[in-house]
C-alpha positions in Angstrom: -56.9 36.9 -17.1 -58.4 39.2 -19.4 -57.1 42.8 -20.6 -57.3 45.9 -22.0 -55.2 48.3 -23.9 -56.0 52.3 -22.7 -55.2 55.0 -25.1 -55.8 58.7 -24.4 -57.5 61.2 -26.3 -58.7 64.7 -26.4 -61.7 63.9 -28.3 -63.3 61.1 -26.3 -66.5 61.7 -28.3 -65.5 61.7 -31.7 -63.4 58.3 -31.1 -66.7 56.6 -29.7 -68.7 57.8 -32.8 -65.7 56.4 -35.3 -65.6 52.6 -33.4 -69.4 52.2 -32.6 -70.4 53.7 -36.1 -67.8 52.6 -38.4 -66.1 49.5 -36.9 -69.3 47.8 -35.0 -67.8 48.3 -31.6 -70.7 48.5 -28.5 -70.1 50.4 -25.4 -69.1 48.6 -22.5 -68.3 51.4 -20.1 -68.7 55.3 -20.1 -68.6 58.0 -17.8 -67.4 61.3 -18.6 -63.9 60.7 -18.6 -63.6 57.1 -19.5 -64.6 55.0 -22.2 -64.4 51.2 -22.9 -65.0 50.1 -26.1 -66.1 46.1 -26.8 -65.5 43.9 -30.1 -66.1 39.9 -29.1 -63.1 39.6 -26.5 -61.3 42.8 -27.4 -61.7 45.6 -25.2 -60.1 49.1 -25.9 -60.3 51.8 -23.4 -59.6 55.6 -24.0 -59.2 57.9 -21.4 -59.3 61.9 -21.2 -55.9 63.4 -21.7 -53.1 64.4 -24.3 -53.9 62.0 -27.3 -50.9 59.6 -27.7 -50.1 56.0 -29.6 -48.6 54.3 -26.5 -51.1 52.3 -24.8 -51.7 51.2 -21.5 -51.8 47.6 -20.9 -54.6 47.3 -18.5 -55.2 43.4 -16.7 -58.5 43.2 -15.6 -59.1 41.0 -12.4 -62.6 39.5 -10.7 -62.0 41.2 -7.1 -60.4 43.6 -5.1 -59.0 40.8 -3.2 -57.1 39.8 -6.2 -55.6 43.3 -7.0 -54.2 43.1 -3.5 -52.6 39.4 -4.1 -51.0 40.3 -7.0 -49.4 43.5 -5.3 -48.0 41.5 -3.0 -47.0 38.8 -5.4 -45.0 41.1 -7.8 -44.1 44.0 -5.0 -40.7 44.0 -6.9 -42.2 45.5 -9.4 -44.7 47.7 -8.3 -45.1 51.3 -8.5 -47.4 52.5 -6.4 -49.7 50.9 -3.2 -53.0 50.2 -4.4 -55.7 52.4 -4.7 -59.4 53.2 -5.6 -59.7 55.6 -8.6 -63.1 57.3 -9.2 -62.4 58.0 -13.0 -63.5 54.3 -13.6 -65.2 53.3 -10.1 -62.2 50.8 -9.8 -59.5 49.3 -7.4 -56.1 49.4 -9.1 -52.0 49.6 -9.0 -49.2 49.8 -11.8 -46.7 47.7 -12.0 -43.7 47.3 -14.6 -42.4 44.7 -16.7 -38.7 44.1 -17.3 -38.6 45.9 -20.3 -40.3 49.1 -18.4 -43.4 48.6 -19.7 -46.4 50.1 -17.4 -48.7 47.6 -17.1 -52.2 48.6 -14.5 -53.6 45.8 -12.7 -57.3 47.0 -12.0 -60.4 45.4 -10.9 -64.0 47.1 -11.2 -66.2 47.3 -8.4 -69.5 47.4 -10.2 -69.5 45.4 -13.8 -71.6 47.1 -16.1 -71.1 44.6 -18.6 -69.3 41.1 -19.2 -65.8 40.9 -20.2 -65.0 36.7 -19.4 -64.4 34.4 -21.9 -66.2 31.4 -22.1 -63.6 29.0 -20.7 -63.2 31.9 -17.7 -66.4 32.0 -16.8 -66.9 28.4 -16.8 -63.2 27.6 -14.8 -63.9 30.7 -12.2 -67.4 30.2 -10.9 -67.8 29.3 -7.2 -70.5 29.0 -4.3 -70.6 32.0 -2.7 -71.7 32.0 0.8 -70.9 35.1 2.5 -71.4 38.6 0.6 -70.7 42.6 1.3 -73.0 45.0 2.4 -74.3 46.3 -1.0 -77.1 46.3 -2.9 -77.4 44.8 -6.2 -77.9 47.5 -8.7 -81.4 47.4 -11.2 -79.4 47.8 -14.2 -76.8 44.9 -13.4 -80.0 42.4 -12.6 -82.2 43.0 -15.4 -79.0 42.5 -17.5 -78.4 39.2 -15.8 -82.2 38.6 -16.5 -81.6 39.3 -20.5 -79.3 36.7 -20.9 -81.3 34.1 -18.9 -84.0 34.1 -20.9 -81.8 32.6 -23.7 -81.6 29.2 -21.2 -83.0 26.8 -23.4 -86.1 24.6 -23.0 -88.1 21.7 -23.6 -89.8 22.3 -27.1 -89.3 26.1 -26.5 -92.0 26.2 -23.8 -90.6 28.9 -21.3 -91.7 27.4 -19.1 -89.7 28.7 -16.1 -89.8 32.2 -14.1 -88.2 34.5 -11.7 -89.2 35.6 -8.5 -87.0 38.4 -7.3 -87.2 38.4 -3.2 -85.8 41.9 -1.2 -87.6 41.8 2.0 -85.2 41.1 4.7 -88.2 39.4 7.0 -88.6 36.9 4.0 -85.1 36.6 3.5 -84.6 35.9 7.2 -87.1 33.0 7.4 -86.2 31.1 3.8 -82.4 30.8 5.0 -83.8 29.6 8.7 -85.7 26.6 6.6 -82.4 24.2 6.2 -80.6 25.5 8.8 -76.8 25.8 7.7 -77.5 24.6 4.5 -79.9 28.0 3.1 -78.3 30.2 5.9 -76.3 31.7 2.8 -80.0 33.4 2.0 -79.9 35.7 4.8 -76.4 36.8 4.4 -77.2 38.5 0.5 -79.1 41.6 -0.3 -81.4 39.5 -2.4 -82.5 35.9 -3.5 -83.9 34.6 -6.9 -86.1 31.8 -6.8 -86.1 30.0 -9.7 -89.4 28.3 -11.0 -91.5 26.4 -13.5 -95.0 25.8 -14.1 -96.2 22.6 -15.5 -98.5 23.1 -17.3 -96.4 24.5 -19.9 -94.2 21.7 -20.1 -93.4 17.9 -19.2 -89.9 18.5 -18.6 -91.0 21.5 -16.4 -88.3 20.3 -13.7 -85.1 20.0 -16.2 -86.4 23.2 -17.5 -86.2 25.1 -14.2 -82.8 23.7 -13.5 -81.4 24.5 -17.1 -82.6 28.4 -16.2 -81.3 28.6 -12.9 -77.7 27.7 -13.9 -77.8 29.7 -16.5 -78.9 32.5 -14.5 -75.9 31.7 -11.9 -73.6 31.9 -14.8 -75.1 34.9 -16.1 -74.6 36.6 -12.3 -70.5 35.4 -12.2 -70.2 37.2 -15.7 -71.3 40.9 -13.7 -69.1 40.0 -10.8 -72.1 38.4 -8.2 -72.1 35.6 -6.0 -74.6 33.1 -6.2 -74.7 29.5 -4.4 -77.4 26.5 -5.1 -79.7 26.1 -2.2 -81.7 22.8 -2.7 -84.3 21.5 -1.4 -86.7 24.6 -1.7 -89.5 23.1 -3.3 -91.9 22.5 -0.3 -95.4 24.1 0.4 -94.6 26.3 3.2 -91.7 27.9 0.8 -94.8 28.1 -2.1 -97.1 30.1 0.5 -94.3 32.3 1.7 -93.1 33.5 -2.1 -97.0 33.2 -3.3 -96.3 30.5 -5.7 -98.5 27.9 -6.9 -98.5 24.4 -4.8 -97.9 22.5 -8.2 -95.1 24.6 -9.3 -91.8 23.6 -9.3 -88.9 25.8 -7.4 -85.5 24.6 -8.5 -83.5 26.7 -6.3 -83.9 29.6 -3.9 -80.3 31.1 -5.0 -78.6 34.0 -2.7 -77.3 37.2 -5.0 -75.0 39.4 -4.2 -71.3 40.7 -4.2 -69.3 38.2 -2.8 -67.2 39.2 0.4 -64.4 36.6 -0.5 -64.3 34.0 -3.6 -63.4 30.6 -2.7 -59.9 28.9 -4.0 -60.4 26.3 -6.5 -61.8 22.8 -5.1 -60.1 19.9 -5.7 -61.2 18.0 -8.9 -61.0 14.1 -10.3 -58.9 13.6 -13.5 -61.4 13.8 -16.4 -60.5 10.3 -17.2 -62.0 9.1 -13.8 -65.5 10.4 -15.0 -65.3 9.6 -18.9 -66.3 6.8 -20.4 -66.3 6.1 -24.1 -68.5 3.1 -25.1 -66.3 1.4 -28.2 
C-alpha cells in the first residue's frame, strides 16, 4: 500500500522550485492548493496552510471502493465518515493510530501519474469487465501510450500499433462478435486494438502481444481497467477498424475506469509450475 507524507506550507511555490531544481524531484500532482512531489517511490505532498514539521501520513489506495472497506474495517479508529475533497480531486477519511497519530486514508479519482511499485502493479492487476460512466481523459491515454512504446521487440522493429476506437456504434458491434466473451467492449468508454504489421517483422505476432500487455500494465498504473479479448483477428474485425487483411490484431482490449476490481483469483503454488532441469 503505498504512501505519502503531507506537509503544509505558506509558500507552496518556492518549495516546488527548491525540490524540482535542487533535489531532482518531478511533479506528480498540482493544482493550486496542492502539490505532490515524486523521487523513485517517495512521494511528498505539501499543502496550503500554516507551515509546520508534523506531517501527515497519507495511505494511498487503488479505488474508492477500498477507502470505504477500510472505514469499515478500522471504524474503531476513525474520525470522520468518508468524504470527497476537491483540494486533491480525491475520496478520503482519517483515521488514528494507537499512539494518536492522524493517519488519511485517500484514494484519487483521476491518476495523473503512477505511484505503484513494481511488485504492486504486477500482484494488483485484474480483468476488468464492467466500468463507470466516464470518459477516459486525453492526458491520462497518451501517458499510458508513452510508456508503451518502451514494449520491447523483435530486433527493435516497432512493429506494432494502436488503434484508439470511441464510436459507440463500433463499440457496440466489436463486443456483439464473441458474444459474452467481448461483451466487456461495449460496457467501456473506449477500446484499444492492438496491432502489428508484418512486414516489419517475423515475430510480428509476439511483438503485438508483448505491446498489448504492456499497454494493460501501463493502463492499471493510471487507475484503468482493461481485460484481454481474444480472438479479434478476423477479416470482418480488419474491415470494421480499417486495418490491413494481413495485419495481425492481438487484442481488442476495453479501457476504462473500472466500476468494481475483482478479489484475487485463486493461484497454483509456484512449485506446481517450476521446473528446474538439473
Amino acid at each position: 500500500m503505498p504512501g505519502i507524507i503531507f506537509f503544509r506550507s505558506d509558500n507552496i511555490r518556492e518549495v516546488e522550485s527548491f525540490y524540482v531544481n535542487k533535489l531532482g524531484f518531478k511533479v506528480w500532482f498540482k493544482n493550486r492548493d496542492c502539490l505532490i512531489l515524486k523521487n523513485g517511490n517517495l512521494l511528498i505532498g505539501i499543502q496550503k496552510g500554516n507551515s509546520d514539521d508534523k506531517g501527515i501520513i497519507t495511505l494511498l489506495l487503488n479505488e474508492p471502493r477500498a477507502v470505504d472497506n477500510l472505514f469499515h474495517e478500522l471504524k474503531e479508529f476513525t474520525v470522520n465518515e468518508p468524504r470527497f475533497s476537491e483540494d486533491c480531486n480525491t475520496y478520503e477519511c482519517y483515521i488514528r493510530d494507537p499512539e494518536n497519530r492522524l493517519i488519511r486514508v485517500m484514494s484519487f479519482l483521476n491518476k495523473s501519474s503512477s505511484y505503484l511499485t513494481g511488485e504492486e502493479l504486477l500482484l494488483t492487476r485484474r480483468s476488468i469487465r464492467e466500468f463507470e460512466d466516464r470518459d477516459v481523459p486525453e492526458e491520462i491515454l497518451w501517458k499510458i501510450f508513452e510508456l508503451s512504446r518502451w514494449a520491447p521487440t523483435s530486433k527493435n522493429s516497432q512493429s506494432y500499433y494502436f488503434v484508439v476506437i470511441k464510436r459507440k456504434e463500433i463499440l457496440a458491434k466489436l463486443a456483439s462478435l464473441r458474444g459474452r466473451s467481448s461483451s466487456p467492449i461495449g460496457k467501456a468508454p473506449i477500446a484499444v486494438a492492438i496491432c502489428s504489421d508484418p512486414s516489419k517483422s517475423k515475430r510480428y505476432v509476439q511483438d503485438a502481444c508483448i505491446a498489448a500487455y504492456h499497454f494493460i500494465l501501463a493502463c492499471w498504473i493510471y487507475g484503468l481497467g482493461t481485460c484481454w479479448i481474444a480472438a479479434m483477428d478476423r477479416d470482418d474485425v480488419k474491415e470494421l477498424l480499417n486495418i490491413p487483411k494481413n495485419h495481425y490484431i492481438a487484442t481488442i482490449t476495453p479501457v476504462g475506469y473500472p466500476k468494481y476490481v475483482p478479489n484475487p483469483p485463486l493461484r497454483k503454488p509456484v512449485n506446481e509450475f517450476v521446473k528446474i532441469l538439473v
